[in-house]
C-alpha positions as CSV (number, residue, x, y, z in Angstrom):
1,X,-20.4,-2.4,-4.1
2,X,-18.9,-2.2,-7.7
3,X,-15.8,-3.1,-9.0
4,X,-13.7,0.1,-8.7
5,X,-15.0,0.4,-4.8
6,X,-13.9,-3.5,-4.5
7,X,-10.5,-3.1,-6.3
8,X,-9.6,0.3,-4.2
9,X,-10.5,-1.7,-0.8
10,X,-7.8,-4.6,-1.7
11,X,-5.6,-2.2,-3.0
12,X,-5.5,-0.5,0.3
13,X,-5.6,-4.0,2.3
14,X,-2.7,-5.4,0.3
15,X,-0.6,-1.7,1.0
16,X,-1.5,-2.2,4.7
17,X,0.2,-5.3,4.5
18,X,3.0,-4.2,2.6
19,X,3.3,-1.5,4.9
20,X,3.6,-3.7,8.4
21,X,6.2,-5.9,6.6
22,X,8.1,-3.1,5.3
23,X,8.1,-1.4,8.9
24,X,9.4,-4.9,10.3
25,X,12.0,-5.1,7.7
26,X,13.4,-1.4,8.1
27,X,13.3,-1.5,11.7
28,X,15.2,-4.5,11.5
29,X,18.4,-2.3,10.1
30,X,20.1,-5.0,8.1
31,X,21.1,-3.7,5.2
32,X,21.0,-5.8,1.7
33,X,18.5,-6.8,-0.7
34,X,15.1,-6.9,2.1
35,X,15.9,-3.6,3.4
36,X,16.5,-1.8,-0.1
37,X,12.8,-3.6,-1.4
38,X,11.4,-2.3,2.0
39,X,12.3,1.0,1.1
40,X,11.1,0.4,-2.4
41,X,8.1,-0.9,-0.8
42,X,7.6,2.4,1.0
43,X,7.9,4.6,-1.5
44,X,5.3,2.7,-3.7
45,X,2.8,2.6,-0.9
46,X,3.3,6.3,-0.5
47,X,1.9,6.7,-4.1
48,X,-0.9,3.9,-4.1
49,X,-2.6,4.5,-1.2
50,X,-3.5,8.1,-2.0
51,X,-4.4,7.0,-5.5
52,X,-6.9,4.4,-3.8
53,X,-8.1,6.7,-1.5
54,X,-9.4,8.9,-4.5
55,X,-11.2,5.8,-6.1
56,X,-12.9,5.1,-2.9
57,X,-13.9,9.0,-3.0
58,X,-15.5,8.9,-6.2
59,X,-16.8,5.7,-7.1
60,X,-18.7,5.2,-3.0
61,X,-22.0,6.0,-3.9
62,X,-22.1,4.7,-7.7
């Protein structure tokens, strides 16, 4: 495995995680500072994860 491959598989672990704690925090419907960096939180996963899913893509077999 090389280092793009590696850095796209942590990049997608660490949204994942992100991800469930945003969920929790947003379904939670307190509004203040957690719920508007859970909807930050969103919205940046929104753009990563597609970003690492193009890494993955090309870099697999190289």
């Amino acid at each position: 495995m090389n280092v793009p491959v590696a850095a796209a598989l942590l990049g997608l672990a660490v949204s994942i995680w992100f991800g469930i704690s945003a969920a929790r925090e947003l379904k939670r419907d307190v509004p203040g500072h957690s719920h508007n960096a859970a909807m930050i939180h969103v919205a940046m996963i929104s753009m990563f994860v597609p970003f690492c899913l193009i890494v993955l893509v090309a870099y697999w077999n190289k």
